[in-house]
N, C-alpha and C positions, 0 to 999 in steps of 0.2 A: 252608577257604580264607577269611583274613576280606577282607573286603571291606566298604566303608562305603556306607550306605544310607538312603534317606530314605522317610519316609511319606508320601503325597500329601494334600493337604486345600484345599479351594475357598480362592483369595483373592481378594481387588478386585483388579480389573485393568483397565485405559485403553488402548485402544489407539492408536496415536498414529500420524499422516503427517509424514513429513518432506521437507521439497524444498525447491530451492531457490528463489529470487525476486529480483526487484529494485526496489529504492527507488525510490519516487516522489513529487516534491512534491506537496501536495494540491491547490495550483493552480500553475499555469508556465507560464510565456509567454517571448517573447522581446521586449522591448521595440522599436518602430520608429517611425521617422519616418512621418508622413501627406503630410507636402510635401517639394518640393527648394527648399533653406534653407542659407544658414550658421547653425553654431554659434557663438550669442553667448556663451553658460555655459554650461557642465555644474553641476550641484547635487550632486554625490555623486563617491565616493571607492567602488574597488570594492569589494565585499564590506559595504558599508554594509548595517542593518537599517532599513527605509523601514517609514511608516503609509501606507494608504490615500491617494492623492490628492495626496501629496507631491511637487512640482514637482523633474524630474528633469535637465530639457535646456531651456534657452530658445534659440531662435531666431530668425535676426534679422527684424524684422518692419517694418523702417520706410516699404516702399512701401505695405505694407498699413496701415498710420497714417496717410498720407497720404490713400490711401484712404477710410480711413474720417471720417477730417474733412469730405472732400469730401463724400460721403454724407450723412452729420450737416446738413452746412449747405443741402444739398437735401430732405432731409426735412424741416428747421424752415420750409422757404421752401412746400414744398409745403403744409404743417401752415396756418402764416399763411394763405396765400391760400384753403387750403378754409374754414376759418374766417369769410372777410371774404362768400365765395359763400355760406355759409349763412346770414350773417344777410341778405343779398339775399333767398334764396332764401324766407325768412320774411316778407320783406316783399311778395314775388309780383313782385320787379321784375327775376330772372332763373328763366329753364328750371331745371325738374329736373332734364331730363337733362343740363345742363349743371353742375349741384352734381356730379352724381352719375359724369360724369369725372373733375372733383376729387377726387373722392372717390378714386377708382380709384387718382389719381396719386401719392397722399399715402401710399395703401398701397404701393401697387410701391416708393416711396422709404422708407421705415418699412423694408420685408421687405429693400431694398439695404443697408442697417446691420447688419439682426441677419446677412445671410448673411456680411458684411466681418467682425463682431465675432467670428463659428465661426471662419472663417478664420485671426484673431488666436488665438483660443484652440489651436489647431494646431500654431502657435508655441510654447506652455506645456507640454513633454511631461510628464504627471506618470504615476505607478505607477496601477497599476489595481485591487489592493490591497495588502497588508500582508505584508511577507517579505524577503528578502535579496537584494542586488542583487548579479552577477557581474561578471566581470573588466569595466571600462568599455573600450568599442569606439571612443569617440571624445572629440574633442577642442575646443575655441575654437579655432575659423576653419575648422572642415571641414565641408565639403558634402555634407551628405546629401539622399539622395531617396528616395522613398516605400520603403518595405521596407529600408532602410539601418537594421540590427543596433546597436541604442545599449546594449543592458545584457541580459542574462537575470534574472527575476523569478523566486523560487519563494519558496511561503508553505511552510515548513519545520517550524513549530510540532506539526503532527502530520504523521506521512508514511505511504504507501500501502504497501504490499509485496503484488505480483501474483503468485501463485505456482500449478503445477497441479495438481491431486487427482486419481486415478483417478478412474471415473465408479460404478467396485466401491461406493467409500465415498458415494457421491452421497447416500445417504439418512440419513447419519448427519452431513450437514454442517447447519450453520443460523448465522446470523447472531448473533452474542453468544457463539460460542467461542472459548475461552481461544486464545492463543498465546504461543509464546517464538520468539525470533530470536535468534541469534548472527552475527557478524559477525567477519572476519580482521583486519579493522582494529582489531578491542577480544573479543581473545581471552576476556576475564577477565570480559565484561559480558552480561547477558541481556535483554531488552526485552522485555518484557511490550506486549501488543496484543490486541484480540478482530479474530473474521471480522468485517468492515464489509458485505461483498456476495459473494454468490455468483452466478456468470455465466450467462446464463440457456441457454450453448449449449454442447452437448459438442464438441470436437477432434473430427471424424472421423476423423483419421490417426493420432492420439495417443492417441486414448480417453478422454482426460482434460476434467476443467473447470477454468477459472481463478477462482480462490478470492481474493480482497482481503481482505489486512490491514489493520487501521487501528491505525497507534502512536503515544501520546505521545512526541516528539520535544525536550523544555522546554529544553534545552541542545546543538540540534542538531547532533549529533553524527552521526546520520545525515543521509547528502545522498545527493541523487537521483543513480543509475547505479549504488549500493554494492549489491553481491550477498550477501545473508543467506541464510540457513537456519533456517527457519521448521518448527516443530516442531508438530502442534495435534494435542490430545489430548481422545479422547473422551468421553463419559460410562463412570464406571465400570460392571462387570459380575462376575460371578463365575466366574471362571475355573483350570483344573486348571495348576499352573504346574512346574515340573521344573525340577534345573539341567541346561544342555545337553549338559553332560559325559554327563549320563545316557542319553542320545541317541546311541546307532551308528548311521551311514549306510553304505549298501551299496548303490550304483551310485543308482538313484530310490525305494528303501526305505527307512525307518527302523522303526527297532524297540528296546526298553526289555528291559531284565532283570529281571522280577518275581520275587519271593520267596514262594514258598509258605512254607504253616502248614509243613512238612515243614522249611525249610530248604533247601531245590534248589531251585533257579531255572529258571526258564523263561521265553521267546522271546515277545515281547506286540507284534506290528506295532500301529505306532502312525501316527496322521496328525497332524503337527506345526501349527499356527497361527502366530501372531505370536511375534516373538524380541524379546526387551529386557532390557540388562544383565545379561546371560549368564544369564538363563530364557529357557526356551519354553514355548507355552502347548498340550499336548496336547486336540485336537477330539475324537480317536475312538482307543479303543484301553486306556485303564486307567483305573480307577474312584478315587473317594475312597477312601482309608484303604488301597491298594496299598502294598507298601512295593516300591520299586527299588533297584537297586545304582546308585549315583552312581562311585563311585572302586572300579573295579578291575574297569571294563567290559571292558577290554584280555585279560584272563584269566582269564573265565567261560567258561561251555558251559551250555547248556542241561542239564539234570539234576543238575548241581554241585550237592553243598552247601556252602554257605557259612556262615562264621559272624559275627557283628557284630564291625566295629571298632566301628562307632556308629549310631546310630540316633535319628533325629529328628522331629521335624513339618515338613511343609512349611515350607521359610522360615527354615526356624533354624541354622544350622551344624552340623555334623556334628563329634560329638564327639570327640578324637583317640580310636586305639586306646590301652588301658591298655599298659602299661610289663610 
């Protein structure tokens, strides 16, 4: 009966997690108001890329200008008259403690400025840092008040992707492994990442831990909410690998068609490991240098002999039958 058959022999093999995740800017915030204010300008257009610090909203600030004049001219007035009490006071022809309310007074109107000039500054909404601004929420001459939505911020340059791991794999995870992601919005594209962090606490319901990606992002094309699939692969090992064709299942059984020195075949229960790219990796069940029947498991029997269509090494194609 010929049938085609491969030799088994150790290769490198990685085993790999796959799941999915979601993008996350590396920082994000929602921009807001700290006062209730009109809008004198907006500085930005949405989807603008902003630096650090970059004045985003001004707000109209003219009683607090007013304010602050007022202030100004009561701390210079304060300032003068401690000034005139201290050279008094150097000459012994006023109380200390009477400098020394001046004093007091000079500061309370000093601390009345710098609290007016925060105030002012309140007015200057700038970014907090460096990233893309979202759809703008507002406009010249609208009223906002504290917690009023003026723009979303995310720094997009590198982005997060949270994803879960079994806790099975818990001891083979570590900070500095490789990852890929693929994405349905860029069917054609891979993104390269290493783990950034791993969570310090298992899901009790799930059994799993959440694993962070960290990706260059230099043409952000990823944004935060896109759902990848994130691949991480482990350190190599040497492992017995088959193709799965080779593999009969029978209800929670699997089992292999070895080939004796004879030519007849026999029945080798086997316990299957990790599958990828139509291998599987056999744990327990057939040794190095076995040869199985791959193509024409469908029409063996134990005891059969068979005779070679082809015969190869693990890994290599299987030679056609001759003609």
């Amino acid at each position: 009966m010929p049938v085609t058959t491969q030799v088994v022999q150790p290769r490198a093999f990685a085993d790999t997690v796959t799941a999915l995740g979601t993008v996350q800017a590396r920082e994000s915030v929602t921009i807001t108001a700290k006062v209730s204010e009109t809008v004198e300008r907006v500085h930005f257009d949405s989807g603008d890329a902003v630096k650090a610090g970059a004045p985003l909203v001004t707000l109209s600030g003219q009683a607090q200008q007013a304010s602050l004049r007022e202030a100004q001219a009561a701390a210079n007035e304060a300032r003068q008259l401690f000034d005139r009490q201290n050279e008094l006071a150097g000459q012994q022809l006023i109380a200390r403690s009477q400098l020394d309310t001046q004093r007091a007074a000079r500061d309370a109107a000093n601390a009345r400025v710098s609290q007016i000039r925060a105030q002012l500054s309140d007015r200057v909404i700038r970014a907090p840092f460096s990233g893309v601004l979202g759809l703008r929420q507002v406009s010249p001459g609208t009223l906002v008040t504290p917690g009023t939505a003026i723009a979303t911020l995310d720094d997009v340059a590198r982005v997060y992707v949270d994803f879960p791991v079994p806790e099975t794999q818990l001891a083979q995870l570590a900070p500095g492994q490789a990852l890929v992601a693929t994405s349905a919005a860029y069917p054609q594209r891979r993104f390269e990442g290493t783990v950034s962090t791993v969570d310090a606490r298992v899901d009790a319901a799930t059994r799993a831990i959440l694993v962070r990606g960290d990706f260059p992002n230099p043409d952000r094309v990823l944004r935060p909410g896109m759902l990848m699939e994130v691949t991480l692969s482990q350190a190599e090992r040497p492992a017995l690998l088959v193709p799965e064709i080779s593999i009969v299942q029978v209800g929670g059984d699997s089992f292999v068609f070895r080939v004796k020195p004879d030519s007849t075949v026999e029945r080798a229960e086997v316990t299957v490991g990790a599958r990828r790219e139509g291998l599987a990796e056999i744990v327990k069940g057939v040794s190095a240098g076995d040869r199985l029947v791959v193509d024409g498991t469908g029409k063996v029997r134990p005891g059969a002999k068979v005779t070679e269509a082809g015969a190869t090494q693990s890994g290599e194609k299987a030679a056609a039958p001759a003609p």
